[in-house]
C-alpha positions in Angstrom: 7.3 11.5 3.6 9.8 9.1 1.7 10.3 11.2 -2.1 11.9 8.9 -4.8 11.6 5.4 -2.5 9.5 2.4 -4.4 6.2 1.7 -2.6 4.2 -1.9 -3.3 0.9 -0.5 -1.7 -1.5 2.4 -2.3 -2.2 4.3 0.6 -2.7 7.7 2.6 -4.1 9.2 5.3 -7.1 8.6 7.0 -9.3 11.7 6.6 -11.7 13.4 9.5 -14.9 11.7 10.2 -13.0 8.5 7.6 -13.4 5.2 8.7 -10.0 2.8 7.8 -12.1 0.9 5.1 -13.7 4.3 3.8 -9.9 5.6 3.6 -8.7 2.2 1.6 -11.3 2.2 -0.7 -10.5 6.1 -1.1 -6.8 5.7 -1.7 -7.1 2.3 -3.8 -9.3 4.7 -6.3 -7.7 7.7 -5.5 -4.2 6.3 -7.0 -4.6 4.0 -9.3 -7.4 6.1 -11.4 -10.4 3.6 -11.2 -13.9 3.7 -9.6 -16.1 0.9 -8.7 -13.6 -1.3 -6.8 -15.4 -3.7 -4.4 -15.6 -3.4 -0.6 -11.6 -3.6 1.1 -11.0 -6.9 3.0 -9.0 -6.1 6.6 -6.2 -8.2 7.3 -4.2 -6.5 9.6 -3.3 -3.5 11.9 0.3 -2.6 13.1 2.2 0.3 14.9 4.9 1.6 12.7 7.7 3.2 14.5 11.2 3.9 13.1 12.7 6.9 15.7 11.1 9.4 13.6 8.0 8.6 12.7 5.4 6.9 14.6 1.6 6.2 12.9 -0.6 3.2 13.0 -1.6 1.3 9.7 -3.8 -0.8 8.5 -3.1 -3.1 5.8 -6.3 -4.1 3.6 -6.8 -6.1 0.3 -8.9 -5.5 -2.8 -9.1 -7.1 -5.9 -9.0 -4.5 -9.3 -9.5 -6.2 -12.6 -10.1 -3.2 -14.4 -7.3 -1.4 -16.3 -5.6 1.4 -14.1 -4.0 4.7 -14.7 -2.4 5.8 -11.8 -2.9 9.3 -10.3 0.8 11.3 -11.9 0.9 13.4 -8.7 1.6 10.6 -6.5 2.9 8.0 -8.9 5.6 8.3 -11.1 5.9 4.6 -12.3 3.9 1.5 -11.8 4.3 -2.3 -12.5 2.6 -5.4 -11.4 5.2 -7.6 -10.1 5.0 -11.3 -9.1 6.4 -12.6 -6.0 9.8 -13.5 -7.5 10.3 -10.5 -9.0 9.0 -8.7 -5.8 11.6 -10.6 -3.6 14.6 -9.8 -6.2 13.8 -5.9 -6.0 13.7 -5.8 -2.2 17.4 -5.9 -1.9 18.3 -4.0 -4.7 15.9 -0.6 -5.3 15.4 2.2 -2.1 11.2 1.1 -0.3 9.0 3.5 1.6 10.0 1.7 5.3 6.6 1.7 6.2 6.0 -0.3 3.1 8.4 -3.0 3.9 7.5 -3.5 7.6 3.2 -4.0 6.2 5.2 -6.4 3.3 7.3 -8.5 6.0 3.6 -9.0 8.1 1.8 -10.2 5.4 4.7 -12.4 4.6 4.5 -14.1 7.4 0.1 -13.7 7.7 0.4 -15.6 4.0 2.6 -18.0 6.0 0.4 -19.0 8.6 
């Protein structure tokens, strides 16, 4: 939906008969090239709407520990970055809008 825009979660579309943690899980694997991941933790659901797009998401967690190789279709670079770094990018490199609107609600979920 967004080509050549910087996305800092791994996601897609929930698939027929899918539960949300079912499609996490999928995804999480699915992108980043590993198996074996543990069970997703929920932390939050949210409308996103922007005037042309309208879908619900659901924002889970999982910790990977194991090396990844993302999935070439769907990823054409990767990094880990820490907050700092994270923060610095925001204003300066093109995000999936979606991706910003989950980022500014777990801000603010991390901030209590």
């Amino acid at each position: 939906v967004f080509p050549s825009h910087y996305d800092m979660f791994v996601g897609g579309v929930v698939g027929a008969g899918e539960s949300y943690e079912e499609a996490a899980l999928r995804e999480a694997e699915e992108e980043l090239g590993v198996s074996g991941l543990p069970r997703p933790e929920p932390l939050f659901r949210f409308l996103y709407a922007d005037g042309e797009h309208t879908w619900w998401s659901a924002v889970y967690q999982v910790r990977c520990e194991l090396p990844v190789s993302p999935q070439v279709e769907e990823v054409a670079w990767h990094a880990f970055l820490d907050d700092a770094e994270l923060e610095r990018r925001l204003g300066e490199w093109p995000w999936v809008p979606d991706g910003l609107e989950a980022y500014r609600r777990l801000r603010e979920l991390r901030a209590g």
